[in-house]
MARTIDO-560200 format. One line per 2 residues: number of its first residue (from 0); their letters; for each residue z, y negated, x of N, C-alpha, C, O. Coordinates in steps of 0.2 Angstrom, whole numbers. Layout:
<atoms>
NUM	a	Z,Y,X,Z,Y,X,Z,Y,X,Z,Y,X; ...
</atoms>
This chain:
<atoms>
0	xx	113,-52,-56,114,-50,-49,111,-54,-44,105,-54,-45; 114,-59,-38,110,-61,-34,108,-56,-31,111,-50,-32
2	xx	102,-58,-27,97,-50,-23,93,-53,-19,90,-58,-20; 94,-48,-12,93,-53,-6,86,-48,-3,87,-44,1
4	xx	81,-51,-6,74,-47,-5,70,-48,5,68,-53,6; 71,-43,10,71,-44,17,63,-41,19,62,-35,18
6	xx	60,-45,20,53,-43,21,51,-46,28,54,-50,31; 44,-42,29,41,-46,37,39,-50,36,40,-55,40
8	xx	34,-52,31,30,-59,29,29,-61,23,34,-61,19; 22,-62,19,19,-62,14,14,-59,12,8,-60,11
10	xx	17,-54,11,9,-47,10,8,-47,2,12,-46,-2; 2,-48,0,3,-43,-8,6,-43,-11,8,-46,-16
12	xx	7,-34,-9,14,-32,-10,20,-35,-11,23,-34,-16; 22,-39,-5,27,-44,-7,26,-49,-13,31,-51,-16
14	xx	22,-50,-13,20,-56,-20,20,-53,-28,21,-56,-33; 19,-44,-26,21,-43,-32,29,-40,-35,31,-40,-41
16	xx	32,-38,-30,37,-38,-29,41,-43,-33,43,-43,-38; 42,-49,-27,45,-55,-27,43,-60,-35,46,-64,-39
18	xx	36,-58,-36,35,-61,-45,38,-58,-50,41,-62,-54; 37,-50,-50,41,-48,-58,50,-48,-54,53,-46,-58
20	xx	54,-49,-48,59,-49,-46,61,-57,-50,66,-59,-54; 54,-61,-48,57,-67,-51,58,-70,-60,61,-75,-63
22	xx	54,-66,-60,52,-66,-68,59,-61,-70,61,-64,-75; 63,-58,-70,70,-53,-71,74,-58,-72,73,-64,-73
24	xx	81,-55,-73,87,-59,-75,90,-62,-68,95,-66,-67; 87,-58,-62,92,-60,-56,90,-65,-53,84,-67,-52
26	xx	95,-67,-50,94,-72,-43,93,-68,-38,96,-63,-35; 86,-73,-35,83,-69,-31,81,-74,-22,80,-80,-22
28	xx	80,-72,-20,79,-75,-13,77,-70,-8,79,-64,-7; 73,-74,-5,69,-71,2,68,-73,7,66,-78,8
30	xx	71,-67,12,70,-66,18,64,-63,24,64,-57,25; 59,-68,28,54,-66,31,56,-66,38,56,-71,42
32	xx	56,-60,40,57,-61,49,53,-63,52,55,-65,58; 44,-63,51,41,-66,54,38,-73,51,34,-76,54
34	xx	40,-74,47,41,-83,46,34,-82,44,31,-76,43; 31,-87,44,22,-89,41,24,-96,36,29,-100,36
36	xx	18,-95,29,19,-100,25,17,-97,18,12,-97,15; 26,-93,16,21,-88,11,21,-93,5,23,-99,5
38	xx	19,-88,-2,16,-91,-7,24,-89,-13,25,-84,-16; 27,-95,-13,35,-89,-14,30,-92,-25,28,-97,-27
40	xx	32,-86,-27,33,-84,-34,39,-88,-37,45,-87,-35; 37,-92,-43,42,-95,-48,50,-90,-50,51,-84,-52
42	xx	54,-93,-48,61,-91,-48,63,-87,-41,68,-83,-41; 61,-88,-35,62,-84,-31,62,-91,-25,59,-96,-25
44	xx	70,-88,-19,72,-94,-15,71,-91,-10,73,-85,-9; 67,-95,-4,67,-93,2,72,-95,6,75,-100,7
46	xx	73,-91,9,79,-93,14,78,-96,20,72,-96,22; 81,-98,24,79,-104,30,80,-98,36,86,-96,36
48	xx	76,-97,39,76,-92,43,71,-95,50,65,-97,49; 74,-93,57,72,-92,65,68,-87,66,69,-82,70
50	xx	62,-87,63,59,-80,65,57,-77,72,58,-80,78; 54,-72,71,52,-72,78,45,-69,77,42,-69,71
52	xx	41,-65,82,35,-66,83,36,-55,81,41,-52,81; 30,-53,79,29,-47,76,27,-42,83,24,-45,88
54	xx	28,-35,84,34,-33,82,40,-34,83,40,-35,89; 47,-35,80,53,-34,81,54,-30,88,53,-24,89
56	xx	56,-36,93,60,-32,101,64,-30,99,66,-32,93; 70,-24,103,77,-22,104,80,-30,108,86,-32,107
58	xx	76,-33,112,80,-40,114,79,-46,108,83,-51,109; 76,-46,102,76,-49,97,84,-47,96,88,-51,97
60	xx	85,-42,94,90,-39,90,99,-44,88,101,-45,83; 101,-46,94,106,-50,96,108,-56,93,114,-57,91
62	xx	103,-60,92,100,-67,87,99,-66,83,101,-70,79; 95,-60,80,95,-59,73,98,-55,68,96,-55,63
64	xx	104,-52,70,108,-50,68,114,-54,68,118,-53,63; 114,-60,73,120,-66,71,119,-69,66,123,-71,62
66	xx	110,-69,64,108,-76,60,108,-72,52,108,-75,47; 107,-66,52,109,-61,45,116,-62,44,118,-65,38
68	xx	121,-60,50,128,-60,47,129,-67,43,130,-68,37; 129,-72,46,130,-79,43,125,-79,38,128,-81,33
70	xx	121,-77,37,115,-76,30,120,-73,24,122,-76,18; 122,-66,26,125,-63,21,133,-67,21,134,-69,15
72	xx	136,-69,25,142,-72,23,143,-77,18,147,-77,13; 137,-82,21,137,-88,15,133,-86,7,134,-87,1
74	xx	127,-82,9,126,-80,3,129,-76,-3,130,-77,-9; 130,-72,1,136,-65,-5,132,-63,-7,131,-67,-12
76	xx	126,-57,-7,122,-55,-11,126,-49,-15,131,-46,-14; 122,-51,-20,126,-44,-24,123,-36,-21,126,-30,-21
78	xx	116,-37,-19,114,-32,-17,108,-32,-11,106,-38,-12; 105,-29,-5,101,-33,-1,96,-25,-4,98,-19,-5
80	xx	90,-27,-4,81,-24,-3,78,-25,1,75,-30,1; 77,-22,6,75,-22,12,69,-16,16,68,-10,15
82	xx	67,-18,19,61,-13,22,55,-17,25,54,-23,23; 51,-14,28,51,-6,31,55,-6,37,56,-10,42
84	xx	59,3,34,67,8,38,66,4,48,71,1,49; 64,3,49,63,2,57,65,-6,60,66,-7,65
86	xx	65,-10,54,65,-17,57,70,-18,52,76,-17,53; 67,-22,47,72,-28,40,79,-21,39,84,-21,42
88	xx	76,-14,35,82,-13,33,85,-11,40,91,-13,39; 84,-8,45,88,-9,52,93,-14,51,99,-13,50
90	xx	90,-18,50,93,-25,54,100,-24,48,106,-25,49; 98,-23,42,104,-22,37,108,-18,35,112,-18,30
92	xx	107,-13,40,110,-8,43,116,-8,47,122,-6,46; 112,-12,51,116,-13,59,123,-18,58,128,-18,61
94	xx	122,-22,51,123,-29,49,130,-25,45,135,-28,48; 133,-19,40,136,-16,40,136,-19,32,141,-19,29
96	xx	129,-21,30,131,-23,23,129,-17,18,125,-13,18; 135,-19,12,131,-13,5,131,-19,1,133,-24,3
98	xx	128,-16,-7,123,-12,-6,116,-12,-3,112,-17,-3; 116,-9,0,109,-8,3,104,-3,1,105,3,2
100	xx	98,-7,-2,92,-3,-6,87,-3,0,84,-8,0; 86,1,4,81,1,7,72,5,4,71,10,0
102	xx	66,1,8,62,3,3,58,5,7,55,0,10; 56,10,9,48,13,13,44,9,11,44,6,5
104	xx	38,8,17,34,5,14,25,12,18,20,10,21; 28,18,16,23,22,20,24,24,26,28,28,28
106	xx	20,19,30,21,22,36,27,21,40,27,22,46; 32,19,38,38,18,42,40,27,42,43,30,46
108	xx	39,29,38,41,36,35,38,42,39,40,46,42; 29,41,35,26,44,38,20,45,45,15,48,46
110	xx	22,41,48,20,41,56,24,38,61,25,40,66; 30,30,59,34,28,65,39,30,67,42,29,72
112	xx	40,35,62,48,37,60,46,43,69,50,44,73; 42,45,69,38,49,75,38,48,79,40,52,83
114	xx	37,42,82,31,39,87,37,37,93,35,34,98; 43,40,92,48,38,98,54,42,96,54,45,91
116	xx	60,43,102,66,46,100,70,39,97,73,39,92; 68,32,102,70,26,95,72,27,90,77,29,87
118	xx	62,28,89,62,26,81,64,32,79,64,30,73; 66,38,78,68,44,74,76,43,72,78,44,67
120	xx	79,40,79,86,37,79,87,31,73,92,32,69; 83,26,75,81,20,69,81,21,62,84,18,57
122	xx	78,26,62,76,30,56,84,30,51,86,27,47; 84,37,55,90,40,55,98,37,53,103,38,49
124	xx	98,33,57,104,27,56,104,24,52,109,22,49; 95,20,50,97,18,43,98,20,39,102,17,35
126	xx	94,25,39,95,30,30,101,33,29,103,33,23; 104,35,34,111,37,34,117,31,32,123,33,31
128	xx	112,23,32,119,18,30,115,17,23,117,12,19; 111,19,21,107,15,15,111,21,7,113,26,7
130	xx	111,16,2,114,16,-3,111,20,-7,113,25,-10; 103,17,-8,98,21,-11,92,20,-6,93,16,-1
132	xx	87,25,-7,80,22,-6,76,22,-11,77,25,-16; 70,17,-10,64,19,-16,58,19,-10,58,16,-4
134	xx	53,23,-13,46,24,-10,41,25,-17,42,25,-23; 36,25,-12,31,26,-18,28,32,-20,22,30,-22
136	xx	29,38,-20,27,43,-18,29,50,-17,35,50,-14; 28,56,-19,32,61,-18,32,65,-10,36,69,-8
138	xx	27,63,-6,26,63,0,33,58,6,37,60,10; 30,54,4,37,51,7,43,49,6,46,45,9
140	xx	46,52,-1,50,56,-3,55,63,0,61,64,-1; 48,67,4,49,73,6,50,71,13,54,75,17
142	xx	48,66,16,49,61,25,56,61,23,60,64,27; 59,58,17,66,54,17,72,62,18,77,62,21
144	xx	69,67,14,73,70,13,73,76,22,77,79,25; 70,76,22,68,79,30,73,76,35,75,79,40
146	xx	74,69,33,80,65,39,87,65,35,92,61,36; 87,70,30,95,71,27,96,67,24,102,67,23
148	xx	92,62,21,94,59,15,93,62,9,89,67,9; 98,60,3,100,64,-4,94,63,-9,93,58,-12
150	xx	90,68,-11,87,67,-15,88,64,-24,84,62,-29; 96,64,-23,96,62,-29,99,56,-29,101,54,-34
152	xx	99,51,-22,96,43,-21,92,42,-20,92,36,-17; 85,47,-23,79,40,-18,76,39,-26,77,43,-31
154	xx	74,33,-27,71,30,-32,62,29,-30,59,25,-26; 60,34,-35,51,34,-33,45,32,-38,43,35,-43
156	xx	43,28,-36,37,26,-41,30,22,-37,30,18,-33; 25,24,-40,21,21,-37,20,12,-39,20,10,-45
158	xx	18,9,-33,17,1,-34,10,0,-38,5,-3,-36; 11,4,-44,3,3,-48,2,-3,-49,4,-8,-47
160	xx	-1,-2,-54,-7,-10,-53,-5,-11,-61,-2,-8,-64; -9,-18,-62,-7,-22,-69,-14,-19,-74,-20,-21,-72
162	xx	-14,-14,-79,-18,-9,-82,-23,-13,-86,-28,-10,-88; -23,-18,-87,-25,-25,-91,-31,-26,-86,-36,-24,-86
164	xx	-29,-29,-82,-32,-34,-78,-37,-28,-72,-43,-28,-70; -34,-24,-71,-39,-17,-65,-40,-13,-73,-36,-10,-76
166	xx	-47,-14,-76,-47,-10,-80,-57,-10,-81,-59,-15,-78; -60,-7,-82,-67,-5,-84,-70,-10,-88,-76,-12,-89
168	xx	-63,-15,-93,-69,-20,-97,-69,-25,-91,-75,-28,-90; -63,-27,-87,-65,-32,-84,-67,-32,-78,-66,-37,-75
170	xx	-70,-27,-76,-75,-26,-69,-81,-24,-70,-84,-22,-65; -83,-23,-75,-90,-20,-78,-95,-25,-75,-99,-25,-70
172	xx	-94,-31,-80,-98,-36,-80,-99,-40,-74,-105,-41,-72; -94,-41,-70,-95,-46,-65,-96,-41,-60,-94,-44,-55
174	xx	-97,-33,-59,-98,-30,-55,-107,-29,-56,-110,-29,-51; -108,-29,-60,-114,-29,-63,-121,-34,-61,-127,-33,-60
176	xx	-116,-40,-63,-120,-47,-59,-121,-45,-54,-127,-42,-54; -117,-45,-48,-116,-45,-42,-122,-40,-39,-126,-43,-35
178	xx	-122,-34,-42,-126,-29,-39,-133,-30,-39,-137,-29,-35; -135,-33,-46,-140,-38,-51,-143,-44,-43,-148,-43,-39
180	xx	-139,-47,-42,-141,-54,-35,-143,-48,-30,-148,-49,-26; -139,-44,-30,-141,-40,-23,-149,-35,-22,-152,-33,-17
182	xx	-149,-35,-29,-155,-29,-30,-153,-23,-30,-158,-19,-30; -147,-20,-30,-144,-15,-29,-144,-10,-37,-140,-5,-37
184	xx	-147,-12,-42,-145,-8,-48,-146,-2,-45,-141,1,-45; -152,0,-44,-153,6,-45,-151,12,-39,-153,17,-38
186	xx	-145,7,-35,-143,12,-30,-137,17,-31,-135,18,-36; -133,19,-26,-128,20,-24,-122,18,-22,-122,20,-16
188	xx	-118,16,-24,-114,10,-19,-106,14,-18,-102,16,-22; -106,14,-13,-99,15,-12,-96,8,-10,-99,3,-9
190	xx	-89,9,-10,-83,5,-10,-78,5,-5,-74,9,-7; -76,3,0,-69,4,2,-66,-1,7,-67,-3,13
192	xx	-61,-3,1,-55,-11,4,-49,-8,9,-44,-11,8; -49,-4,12,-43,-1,19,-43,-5,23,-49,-7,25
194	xx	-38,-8,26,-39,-12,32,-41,-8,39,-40,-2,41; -45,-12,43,-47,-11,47,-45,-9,54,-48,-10,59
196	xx	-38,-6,53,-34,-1,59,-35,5,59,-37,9,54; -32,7,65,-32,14,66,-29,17,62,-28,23,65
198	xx	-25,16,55,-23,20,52,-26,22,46,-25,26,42; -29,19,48,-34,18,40,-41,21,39,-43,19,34
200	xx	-44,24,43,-47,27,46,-58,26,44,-62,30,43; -57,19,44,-62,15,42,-68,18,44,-72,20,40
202	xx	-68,18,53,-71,22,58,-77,28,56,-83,29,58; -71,31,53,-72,37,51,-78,37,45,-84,40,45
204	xx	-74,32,39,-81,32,35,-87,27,39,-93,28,37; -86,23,44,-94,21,45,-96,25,48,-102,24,48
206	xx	-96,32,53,-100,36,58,-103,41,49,-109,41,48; -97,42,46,-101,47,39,-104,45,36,-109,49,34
208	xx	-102,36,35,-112,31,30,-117,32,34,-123,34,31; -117,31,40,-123,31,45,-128,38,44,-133,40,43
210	xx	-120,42,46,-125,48,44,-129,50,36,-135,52,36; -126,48,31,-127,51,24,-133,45,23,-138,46,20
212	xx	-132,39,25,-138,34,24,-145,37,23,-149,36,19; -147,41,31,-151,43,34,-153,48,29,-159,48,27
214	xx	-150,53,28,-154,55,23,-153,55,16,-155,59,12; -149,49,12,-153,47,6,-151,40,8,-146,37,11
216	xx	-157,37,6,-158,30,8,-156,27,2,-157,21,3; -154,28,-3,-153,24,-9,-144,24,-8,-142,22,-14
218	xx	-140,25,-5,-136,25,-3,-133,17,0,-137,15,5; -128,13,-1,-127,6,0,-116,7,2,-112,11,0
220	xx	-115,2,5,-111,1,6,-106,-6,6,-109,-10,10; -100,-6,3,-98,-11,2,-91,-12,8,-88,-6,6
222	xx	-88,-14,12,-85,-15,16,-80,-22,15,-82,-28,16; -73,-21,11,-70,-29,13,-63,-27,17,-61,-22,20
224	xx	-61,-35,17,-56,-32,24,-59,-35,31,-64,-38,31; -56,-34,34,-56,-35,43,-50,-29,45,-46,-25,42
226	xx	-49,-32,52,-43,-28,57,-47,-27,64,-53,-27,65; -42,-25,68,-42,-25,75,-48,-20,75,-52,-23,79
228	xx	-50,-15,72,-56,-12,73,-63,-14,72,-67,-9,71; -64,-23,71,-69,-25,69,-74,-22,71,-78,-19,68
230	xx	-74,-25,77,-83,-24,83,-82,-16,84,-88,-14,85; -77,-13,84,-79,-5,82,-84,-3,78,-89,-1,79
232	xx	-82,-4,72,-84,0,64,-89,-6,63,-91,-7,57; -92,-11,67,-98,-13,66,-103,-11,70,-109,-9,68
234	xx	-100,-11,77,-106,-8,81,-106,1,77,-112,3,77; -103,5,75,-105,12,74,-110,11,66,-113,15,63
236	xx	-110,4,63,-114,2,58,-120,-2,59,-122,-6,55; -123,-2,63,-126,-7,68,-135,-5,66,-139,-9,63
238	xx	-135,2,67,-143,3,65,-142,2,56,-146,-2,54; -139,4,54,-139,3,45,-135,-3,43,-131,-2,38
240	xx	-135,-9,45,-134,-15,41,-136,-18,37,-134,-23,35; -141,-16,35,-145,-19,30,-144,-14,23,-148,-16,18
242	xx	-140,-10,22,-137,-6,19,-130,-6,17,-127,-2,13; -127,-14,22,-120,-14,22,-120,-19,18,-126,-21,17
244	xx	-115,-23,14,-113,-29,13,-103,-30,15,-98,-28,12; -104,-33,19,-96,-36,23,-94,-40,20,-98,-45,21
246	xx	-89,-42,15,-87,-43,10,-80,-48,14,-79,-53,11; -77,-46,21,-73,-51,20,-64,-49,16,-63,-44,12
248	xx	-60,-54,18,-53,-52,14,-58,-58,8,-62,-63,8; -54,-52,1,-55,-57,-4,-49,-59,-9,-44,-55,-8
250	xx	-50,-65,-15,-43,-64,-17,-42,-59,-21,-47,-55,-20; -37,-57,-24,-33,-56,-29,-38,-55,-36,-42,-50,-38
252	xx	-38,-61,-39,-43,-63,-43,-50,-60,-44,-53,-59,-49; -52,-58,-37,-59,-56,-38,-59,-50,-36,-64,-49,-33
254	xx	-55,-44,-37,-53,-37,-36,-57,-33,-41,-62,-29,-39; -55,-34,-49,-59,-30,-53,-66,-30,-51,-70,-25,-51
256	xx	-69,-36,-50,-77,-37,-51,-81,-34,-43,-87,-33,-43; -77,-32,-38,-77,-29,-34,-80,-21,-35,-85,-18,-33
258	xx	-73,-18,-40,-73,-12,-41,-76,-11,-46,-75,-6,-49; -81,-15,-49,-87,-16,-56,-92,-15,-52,-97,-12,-54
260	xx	-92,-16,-46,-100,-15,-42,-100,-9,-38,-104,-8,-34; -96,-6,-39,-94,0,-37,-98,5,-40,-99,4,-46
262	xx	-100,13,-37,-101,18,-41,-94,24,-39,-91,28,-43; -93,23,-32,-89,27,-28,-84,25,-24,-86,22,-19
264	xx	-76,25,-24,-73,23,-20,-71,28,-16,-72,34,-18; -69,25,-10,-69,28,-4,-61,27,1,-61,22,4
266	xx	-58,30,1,-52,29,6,-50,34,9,-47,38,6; -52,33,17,-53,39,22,-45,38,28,-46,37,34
268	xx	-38,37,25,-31,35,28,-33,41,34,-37,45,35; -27,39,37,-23,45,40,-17,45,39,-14,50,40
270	xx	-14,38,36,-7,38,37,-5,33,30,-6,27,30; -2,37,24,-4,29,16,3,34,13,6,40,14
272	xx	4,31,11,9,32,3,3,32,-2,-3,33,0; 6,31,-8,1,31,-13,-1,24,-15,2,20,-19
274	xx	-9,23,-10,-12,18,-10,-12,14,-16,-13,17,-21; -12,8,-16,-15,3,-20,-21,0,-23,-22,-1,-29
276	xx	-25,1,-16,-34,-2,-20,-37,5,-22,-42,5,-25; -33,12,-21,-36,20,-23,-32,15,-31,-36,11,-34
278	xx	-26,16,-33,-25,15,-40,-27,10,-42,-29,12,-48; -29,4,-40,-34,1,-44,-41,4,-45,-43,2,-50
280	xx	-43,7,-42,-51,9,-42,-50,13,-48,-54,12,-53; -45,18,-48,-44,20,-52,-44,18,-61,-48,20,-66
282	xx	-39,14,-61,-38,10,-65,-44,7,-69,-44,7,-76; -50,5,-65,-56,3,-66,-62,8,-68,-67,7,-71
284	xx	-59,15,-66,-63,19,-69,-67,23,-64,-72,27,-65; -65,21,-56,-69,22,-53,-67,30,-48,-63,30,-44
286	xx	-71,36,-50,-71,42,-44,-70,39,-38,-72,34,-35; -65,44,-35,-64,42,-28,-64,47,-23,-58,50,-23
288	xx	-68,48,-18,-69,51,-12,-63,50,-5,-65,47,-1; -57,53,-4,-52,52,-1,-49,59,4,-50,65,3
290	xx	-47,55,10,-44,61,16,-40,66,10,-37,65,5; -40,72,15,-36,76,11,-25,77,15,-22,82,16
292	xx	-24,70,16,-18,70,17,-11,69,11,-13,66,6; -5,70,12,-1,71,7,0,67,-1,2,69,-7
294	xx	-2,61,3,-1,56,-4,-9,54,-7,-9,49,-11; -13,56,-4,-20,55,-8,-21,61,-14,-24,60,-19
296	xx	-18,67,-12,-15,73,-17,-14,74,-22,-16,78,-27; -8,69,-21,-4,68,-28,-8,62,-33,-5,61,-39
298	xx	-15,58,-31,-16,56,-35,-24,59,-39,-25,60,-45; -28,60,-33,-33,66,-32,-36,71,-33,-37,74,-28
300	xx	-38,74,-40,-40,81,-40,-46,83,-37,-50,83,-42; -50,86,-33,-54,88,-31,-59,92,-37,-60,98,-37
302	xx	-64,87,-41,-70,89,-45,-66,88,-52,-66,92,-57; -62,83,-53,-59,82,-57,-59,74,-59,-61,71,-64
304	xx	-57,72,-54,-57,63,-53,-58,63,-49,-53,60,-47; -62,65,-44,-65,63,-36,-66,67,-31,-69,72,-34
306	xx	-66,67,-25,-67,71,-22,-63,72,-15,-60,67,-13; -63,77,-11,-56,77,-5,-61,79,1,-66,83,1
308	xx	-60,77,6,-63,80,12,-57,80,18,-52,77,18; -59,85,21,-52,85,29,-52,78,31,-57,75,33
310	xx	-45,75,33,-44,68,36,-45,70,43,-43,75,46; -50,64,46,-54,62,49,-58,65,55,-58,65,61
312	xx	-62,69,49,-68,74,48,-72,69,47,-71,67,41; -79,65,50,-84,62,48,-89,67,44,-91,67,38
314	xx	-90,71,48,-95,76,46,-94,79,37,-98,79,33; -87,81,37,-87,83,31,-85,77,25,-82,77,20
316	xx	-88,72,28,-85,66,23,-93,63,21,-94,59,17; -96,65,26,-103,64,24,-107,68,20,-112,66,17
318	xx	-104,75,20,-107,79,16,-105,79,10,-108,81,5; -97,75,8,-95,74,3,-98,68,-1,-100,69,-7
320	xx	-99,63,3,-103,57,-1,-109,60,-2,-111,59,-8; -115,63,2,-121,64,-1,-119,69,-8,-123,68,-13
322	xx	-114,74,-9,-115,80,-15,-111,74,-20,-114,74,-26; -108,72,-20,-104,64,-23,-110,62,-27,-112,64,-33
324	xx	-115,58,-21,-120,54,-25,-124,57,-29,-128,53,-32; -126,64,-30,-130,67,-35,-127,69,-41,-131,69,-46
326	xx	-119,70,-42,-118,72,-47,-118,66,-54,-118,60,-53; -117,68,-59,-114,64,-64,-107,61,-66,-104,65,-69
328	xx	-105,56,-65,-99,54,-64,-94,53,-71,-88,52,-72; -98,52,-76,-95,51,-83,-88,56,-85,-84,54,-90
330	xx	-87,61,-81,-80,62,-86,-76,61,-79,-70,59,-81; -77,61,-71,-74,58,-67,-72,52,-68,-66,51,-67
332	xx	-75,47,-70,-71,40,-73,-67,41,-79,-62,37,-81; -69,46,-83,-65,42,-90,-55,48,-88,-50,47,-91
334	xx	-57,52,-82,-53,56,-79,-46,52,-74,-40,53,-72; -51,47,-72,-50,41,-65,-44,35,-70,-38,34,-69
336	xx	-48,33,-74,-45,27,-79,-38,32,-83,-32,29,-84; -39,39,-85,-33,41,-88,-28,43,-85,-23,43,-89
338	xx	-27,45,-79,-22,44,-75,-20,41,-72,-14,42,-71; -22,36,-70,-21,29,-66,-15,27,-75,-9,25,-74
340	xx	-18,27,-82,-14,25,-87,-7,27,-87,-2,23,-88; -7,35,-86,-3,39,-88,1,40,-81,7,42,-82
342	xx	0,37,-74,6,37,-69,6,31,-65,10,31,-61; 0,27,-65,1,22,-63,3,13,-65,1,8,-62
344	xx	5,14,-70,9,8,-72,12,2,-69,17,4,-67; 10,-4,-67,16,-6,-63,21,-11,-68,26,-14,-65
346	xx	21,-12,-75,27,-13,-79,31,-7,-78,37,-8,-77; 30,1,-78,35,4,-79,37,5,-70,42,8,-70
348	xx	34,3,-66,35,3,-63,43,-2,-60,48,0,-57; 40,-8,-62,46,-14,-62,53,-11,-66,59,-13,-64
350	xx	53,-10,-69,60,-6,-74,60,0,-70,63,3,-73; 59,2,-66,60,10,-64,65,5,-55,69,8,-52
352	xx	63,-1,-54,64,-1,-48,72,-8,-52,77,-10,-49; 71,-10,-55,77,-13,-59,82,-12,-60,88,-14,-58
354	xx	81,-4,-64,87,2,-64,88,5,-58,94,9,-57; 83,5,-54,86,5,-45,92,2,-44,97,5,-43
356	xx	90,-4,-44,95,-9,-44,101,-9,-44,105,-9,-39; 103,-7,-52,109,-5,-52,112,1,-51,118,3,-51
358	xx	106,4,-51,113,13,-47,113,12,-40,118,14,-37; 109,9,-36,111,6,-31,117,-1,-30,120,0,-25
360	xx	118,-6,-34,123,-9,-33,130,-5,-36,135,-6,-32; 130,-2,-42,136,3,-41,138,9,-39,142,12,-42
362	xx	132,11,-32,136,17,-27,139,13,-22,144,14,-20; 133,6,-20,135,4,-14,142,1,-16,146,3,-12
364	xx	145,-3,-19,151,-5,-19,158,2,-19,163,0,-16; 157,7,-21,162,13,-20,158,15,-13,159,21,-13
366	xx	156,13,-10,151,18,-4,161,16,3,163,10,2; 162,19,6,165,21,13,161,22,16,158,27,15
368	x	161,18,22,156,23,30,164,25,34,164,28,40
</atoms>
C-alpha cells in the first residue's frame, strides 16, 4: 500500500510512527506543513513541500490545498494518515480525498476542538469526511464520538513505548550514577519531562515543590524540557533552586537513565491523551503522581500505582507529594512496570494501527459523500 503520512513537522512521535511505518511492507512518504529539517527514518520519502509558518491561517488555506491536490494527483496514495483534526487532516478533508485515516493527536480533541465556533466546525467537517480515526485513549475516543463519529471506526491504542529499552534493568543503573555525582542518594527525587506550556501544567507542580520542599527538605527535583513558560516556572522556583536540577531537552537515548534517578514521577497536564513520558515511567517501574483528568485515569490507580490529585490544584498536589514521599513504594513499581506490560506495548501497538490501515483503506474506497 503506498501511504501518505501528513504531519506538522518532526516531533518524536513522528519519528516513531514514520520508523516502524518504514520498517512495514508499505510505501511510505511524508508530508510536513511546517517544513524544518526532520530526521526522515529508513524506508520512508519526504515529499517536496512550500511550507508555511505555524499556526495554519484560514489565508494559508488556498495555496495549500492547490499544492496537496497536485500532491495527491501525481502521487496516488493508496491511503492518506493525517493529523491533528484542525490542520493536516483538514486540509485532507477539504482536498476530498479517501481513504482518509485521520489521527488525534489529544489536544485537537480535547481542548481546540473548543476553543472557537471554527474549530468545532473544523472538527466536525473533518470527522464527518474521515474513513476512520485512530487516538490514543478511551477519553478521546469518547471527544470523537461526541462530534458523531462511529464508534465502531475509531481505532485506539496507546503510542506505548518500546518495553525493552523503558524498562527497570536499564535505568537503574545510570540512574543511579547520576544521583551518586549529585549527592542525592539518600533523597527524594521527583521527575517531570511535560513540556513547558500552558497545557501541561508545569506551574502548578513548581508552586507545589516550593511549597512541599519547605517542609521536607530531603525533597529534590528533576525538571527536563523548556517551553514558552520558561522565566515563569523558574522565577516561582527561585527560593528552592538548589533543590532543582534543569535538565534541558534531552535525547531519546538517555530517557531510561533519567527515569533511574527518579523515585517519583510527576505529570500535572490539563489537556493529554494518554501520555508517553507517564508510560515510560511506568515502564521503568516508576509510581506516578498525576492530575486527575480523563486520560491520566485510564492509566492511574489511585494507591495502586501512583497517586491522583485535583487538576491544577497546587495545594493538593503538594499534600500529595509530601504523603508520596513517606510511603513505601515497592509494590507501586512492581504494579507501574505490570501495566505499562500488560497495555502499553508499542509492537502491539504498530499491528493494531497496520490493521487500521487496512479497514480503513477498504471503507474508504466503497465510501460515497
Amino acid at each position: 500500500m503506498r501511504v501518505l503520512y501528513c504531519t506538522r513537522s518532526d516531533s518524536p512521535h513522528d519519528r516513531r510512527f514514520l520508523t516502524a511505518l518504514g520498517q512495514s511492507s508499505h510505501e511510505v512518504y511524508a508530508l510536513r506543513l511546517f517544513g524544518g529539517k526532520p530526521l526522515t527514518p529508513k524506508g520512508v520519502t519526504e515529499v517536496p513541500w512550500q511550507a508555511v509558518s505555524s499556526p495554519l491561517r484560514l489565508t494559508d488555506l488556498p495555496g495549500q490545498l492547490r499544492q496537496l491536490r497536485r500532491l495527491l494527483a501525481n502521487l496516488q496514495p493508496d491511503l492518506v494518515h493525517a493529523g491533528p483534526i484542525q490542520d493536516l487532516a483538514f486540509l485532507v478533508a477539504r482536498a476530498g480525498f479517501h481513504p482518509l485515516l485521520t489521527m488525534s493527536w489529544g489536544f485537537d480533541l480535547m481542548k481546540d476542538a473548543y476553543q472557537s465556533p471554527l474549530r468545532r466546525w473544523q472538527t466536525r467537517y473533518t470527522l464527518q469526511r474521515s474513513d476512520y480515526v485512530t487516538l490514543d485513549c478511551q477519553a478521546t475516543a469518547d471527544r470523537a464520538a461526541a462530534f458523531g463519529f462511529p464508534r465502531e471506526r475509531i481505532c485506539v491504542f496507546p503510542w506505548g513505548v518500546d518495553l525493552d529499552f523503558f524498562s527497570p534493568q536499564n535505568s537503574v543503573v545510570p540512574g543511579k550514577s547520576w544521583r551518586a555525582a549529585q549527592g542525592w542518594e539518600d533523597k527524594t527525587v521527583l521527575l517531570c519531562l511535560r513540556s513547558w506550556e500552558p497545557n501541561y501544567g508545569v506551574d502548578v507542580l513548581a508552586r507545589a515543590f516550593d511549597r512541599a520542599v519547605k517542609e521536607n527538605p530531603r525533597l529534590r527535583l528533576i525538571l527536563l524540557g523548556d517551553g514558552s513558560e520558561a522565566n515563569k516556572i523558574r522565577a516561582l522556583l527561585r527560593g528552592v533552586e538548589d533543590k532543582v536540577y534543569y535538565g534541558g531537552r534531552v535525547e531519546l537515548s538517555a530517557l531510561p537513565g533519567w527515569y533511574g534517578a527518579a523515585d517519583l514521577y510527576v505529570s500535572p497536564s490539563h489537556v493529554d491523551g494518554s501520555s508517553v513520558s507517564l508510560l515510560e515511567a511506568m515502564a521503568c517501574g516508576l509510581p506516578s503522581i498525576v492530575s486527575n483528568i480523563p486520560a491520566n485515569l485510564e492509566w492511574i490507580q489511585d494507591g495502586l500505582n501512583g497517586w491522583v490529585f485535583p487538576d491544577g490544584d497546587a495545594e493538593a498536589l503538594t499534600r500529595t507529594i509530601l504523603s508520596a514521599a513517606e510511603q513505601d513504594w515497592r509494590a507501586y513499581k512492581l504494579q507501574a512496570r505490570q501495566d505499562a506490560v500488560l497495555k502499553a506495548d508499542w509492537n502491539k501497538g504498530v499491528r493494531k494501527l497496520l490493521a487500521c490501515y487496512e479497514d480503513t483503506a477498504a471503507f474508504g474506497k466503497s465510501r460515497k459523500l
